[in-house]
N, C-alpha and C positions, 0 to 999 in steps of 0.2 A: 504493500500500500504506500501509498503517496507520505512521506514524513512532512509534517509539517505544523507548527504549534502559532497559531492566530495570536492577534496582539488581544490582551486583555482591556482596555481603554479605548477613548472614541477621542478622547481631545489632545494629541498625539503627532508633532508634525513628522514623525518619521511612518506615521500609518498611512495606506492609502484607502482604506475601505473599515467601513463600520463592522463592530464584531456580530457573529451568527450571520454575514451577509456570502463567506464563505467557507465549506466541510467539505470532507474529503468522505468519498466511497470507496476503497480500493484505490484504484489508479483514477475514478473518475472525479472531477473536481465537481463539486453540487453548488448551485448558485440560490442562496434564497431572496427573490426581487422583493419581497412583503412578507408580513404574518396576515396575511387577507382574507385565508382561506375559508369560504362561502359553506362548505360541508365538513364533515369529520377528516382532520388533516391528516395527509399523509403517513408523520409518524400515526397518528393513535387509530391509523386502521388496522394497523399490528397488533392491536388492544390495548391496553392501559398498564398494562407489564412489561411492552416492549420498551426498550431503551437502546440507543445507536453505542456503540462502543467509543471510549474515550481517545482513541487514534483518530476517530471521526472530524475531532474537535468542532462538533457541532455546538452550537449554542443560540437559545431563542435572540430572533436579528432586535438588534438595539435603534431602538427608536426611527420606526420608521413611519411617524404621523406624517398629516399632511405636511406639516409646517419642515420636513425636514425627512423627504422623502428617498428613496434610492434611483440613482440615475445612472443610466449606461455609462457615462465617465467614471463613475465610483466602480463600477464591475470592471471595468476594462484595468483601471486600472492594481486592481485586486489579484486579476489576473498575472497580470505585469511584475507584480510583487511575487508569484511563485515562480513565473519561468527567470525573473531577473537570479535566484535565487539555486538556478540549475534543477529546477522540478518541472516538469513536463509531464501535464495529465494529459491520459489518452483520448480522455471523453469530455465536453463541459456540459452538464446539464443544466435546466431551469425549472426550479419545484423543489418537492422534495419538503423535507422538516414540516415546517408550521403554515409551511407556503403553497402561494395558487399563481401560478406565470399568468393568467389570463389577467387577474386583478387590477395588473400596471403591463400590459401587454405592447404598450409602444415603447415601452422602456425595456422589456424584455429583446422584442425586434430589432430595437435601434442597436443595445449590445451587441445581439450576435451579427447584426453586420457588419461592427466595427471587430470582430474577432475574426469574423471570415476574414478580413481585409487583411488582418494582422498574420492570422496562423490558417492560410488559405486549408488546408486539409485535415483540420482538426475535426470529427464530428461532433455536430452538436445537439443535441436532446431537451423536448419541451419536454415536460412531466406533469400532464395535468388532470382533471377527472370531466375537461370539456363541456363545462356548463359554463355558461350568459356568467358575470357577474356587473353587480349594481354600478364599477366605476371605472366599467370600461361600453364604451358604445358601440366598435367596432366588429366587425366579423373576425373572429381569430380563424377559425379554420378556410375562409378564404385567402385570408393573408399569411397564412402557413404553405399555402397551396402552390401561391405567385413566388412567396418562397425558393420554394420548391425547384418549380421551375425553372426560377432564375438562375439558380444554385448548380440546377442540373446540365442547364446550354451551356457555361460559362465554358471560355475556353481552356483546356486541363482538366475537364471532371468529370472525363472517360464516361459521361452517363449518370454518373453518383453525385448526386447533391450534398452527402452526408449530414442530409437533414433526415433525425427520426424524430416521432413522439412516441409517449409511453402514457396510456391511458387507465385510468380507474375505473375497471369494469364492473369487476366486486360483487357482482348480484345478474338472475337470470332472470329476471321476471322488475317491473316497474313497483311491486310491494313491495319485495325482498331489498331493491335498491335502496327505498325510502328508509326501511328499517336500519340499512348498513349506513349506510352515507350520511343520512341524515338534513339532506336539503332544504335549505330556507323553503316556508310556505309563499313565500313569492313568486318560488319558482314549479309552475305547475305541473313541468314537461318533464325534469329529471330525468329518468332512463330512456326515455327517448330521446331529450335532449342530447346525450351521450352517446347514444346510436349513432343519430345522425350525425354528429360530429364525426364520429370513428368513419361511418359509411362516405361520407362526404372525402374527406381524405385518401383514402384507399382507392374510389373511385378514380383519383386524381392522379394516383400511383407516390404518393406519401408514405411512408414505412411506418406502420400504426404496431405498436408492439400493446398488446393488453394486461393488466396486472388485476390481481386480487388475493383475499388473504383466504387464510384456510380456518372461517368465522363458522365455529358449531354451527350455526343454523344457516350455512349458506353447500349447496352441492358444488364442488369445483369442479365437476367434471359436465354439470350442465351450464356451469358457468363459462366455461372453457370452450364448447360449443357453441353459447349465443359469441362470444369473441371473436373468434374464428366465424364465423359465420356473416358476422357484420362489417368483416374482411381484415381482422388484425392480423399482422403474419406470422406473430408468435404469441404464444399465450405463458404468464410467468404467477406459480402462486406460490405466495411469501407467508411464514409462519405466524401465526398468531396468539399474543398469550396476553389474556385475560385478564389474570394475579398480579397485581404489585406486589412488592415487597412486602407493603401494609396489609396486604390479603394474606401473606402468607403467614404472618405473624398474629394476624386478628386484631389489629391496633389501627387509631384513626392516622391520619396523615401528620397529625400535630402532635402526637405522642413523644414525651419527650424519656430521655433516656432509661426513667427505670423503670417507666411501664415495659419500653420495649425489651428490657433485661426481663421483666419477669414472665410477659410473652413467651422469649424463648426459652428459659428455665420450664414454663408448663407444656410448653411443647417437644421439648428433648425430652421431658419425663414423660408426656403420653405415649414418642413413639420408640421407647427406649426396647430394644428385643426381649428384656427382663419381662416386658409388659405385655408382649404381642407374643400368639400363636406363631409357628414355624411359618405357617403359611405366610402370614403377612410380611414376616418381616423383609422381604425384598423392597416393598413397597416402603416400607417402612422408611430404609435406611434411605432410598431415594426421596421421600419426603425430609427427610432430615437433613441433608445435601441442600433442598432448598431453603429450611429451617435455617441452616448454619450460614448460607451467603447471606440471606435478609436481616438476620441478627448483625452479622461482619460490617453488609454495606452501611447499615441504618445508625448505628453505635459510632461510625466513623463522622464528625461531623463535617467533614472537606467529601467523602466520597456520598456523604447524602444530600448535601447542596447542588451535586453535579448528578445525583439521579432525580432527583426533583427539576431541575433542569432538562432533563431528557436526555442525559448521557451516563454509560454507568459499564464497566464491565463483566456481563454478567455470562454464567454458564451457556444460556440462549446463543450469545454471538458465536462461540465455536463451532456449532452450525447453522448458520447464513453463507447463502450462497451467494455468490457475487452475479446477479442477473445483468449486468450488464456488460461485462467480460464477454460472456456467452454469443451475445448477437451483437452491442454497437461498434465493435472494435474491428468486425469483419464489414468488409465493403457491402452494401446493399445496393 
């Protein structure tokens, strides 16, 4: 993965970019243009458990009101700050974390054309769940299209625009979606709206990559099908976990240290093998694995600042899979 540790401050003249506006996924550098996002964001459609690993160096983006918003010169140059620095991501995407690229969508576009300009072969990735939002007016997937396009005549790009998107499909049915996603009621069309977005693309011959998690109440293999179907090229579903910390320990969020001591003291003693039939205790002792990191992270008060934050290193990330290794890094 990509090394690299973000500045902690924003009033900074050696910084070029606000903090949480850039994280790393592996080799891909993640851009968040806002915290905007109109449905259940990105991270927390992993559930409420998941948390990005602290190599990530992800952090909620700092102050991105109106009065003091993010602008493609800030990304550009954020950018600038890792290759000046001899790091080279292979991927730059837009989304991702707390973020919606549609939100500030001409701030999104104007970036990446100043990154085309700069790093002509670099691919680049929207990440969105393709729904209207309140403050943007525009057509985004027309304007991903002309994109496209343009990207793809140009001269040197053998055909390849190395523009994809990567969409929030998440649900196979317009109920199922409402439930997962969770859509303002303003917006009446939701999964269709998403549809058509996906459809509209594809048609265009845009590389639509589909994601979703693997949510108890959701089928991913009917999900996986309406994806495909509605013409994404690849279909990607990412893990889901439910349990905070706080769940696993039976304690509220503001629990302070010796509730959470005495939490895990009653729970090392419920699932102690002294206590449990044969049978159980495999179970057992795997419960108590997660018993023993939620105690560790939570008691710690620097590494429970940073999982309340949304970053944390937990057992979960040693299997995540790098989905975008997989397909953005090869030519489309």
């Amino acid at each position: 993965p990509l090394e690299y540790a973000p500045p902690s401050e924003t009033n900074n003249d050696k910084m070029s970019y606000r903090r949480g506006l850039l994280w790393v996924s592996r080799k891909t550098l993640m851009v968040q243009p806002n915290s905007s996002c109109q449905t259940l964001s990105p991270l927390h459609q992993r559930g409420l458990g998941y948390r990005l690993p602290t190599d990530s160096s992800f952090a909620p983006l700092h102050d991105s009101t109106n009065e003091d918003p993010v602008t493609a010169a800030e990304i550009v140059k954020g950018v600038e700050l890792f290759t000046s620095q001899g790091i080279h991501p292979h991927t730059i995407c837009f989304g991702g974390g707390n973020s919606e690229p549609i939100a500030n969508f001409a701030v999104v576009t104007e970036a990446m054309e100043m990154l085309r300009e700069e790093w002509h072969g670099i691919p680049l990735v929207v990440a969105t769940n393709g729904l209207s939002h309140e403050s943007y007016n525009g057509d985004p997937a027309q304007e991903l299209i002309d994109l496209h396009a343009l990207w793809r005549d140009a001269p040197g790009s053998d055909g390849d625009s190395k523009l994809s998107v990567w969409c929030d499909v998440m649900a196979s049915n317009p109920t199922q979606y409402k439930e997962i996603m969770q859509p303002p009621t303003t917006n009446k069309k939701g999964f269709q709206e998403m549809a058509g977005f996906v459809s509209r693309l594809a048609e265009a011959g845009v590389t639509v990559n589909g994601t979703g998690s693997a949510h108890p109440n959701v089928d991913v293999n009917q999900v996986q099908s309406m994806a495909l179907g509605m013409g994404c090229r690849n279909f990607f579903v990412r893990t889901y976990h439910p349990q905070t910390l706080y769940d696993v320990l039976g304690v509220d969020e503001d629990a302070d240290g010796a509730t959470i001591k005495a939490a895990y003291l009653r729970k090392a003693k419920e699932l102690h093998p002294d206590v449990n039939e044969e049978a159980k205790r495999e179970e057992c002792a795997r419960l108590m694995m997660e018993v023993t990191e939620a105690n560790d992270m939570l008691m710690d008060p620097d590494l429970r600042e940073k999982y309340d934050a949304g970053v944390a290193d937990l057992a979960l990330n040693a299997n995540e899979t790098d989905y975008f290794a997989s397909v953005v890094n090869k030519s489309m």
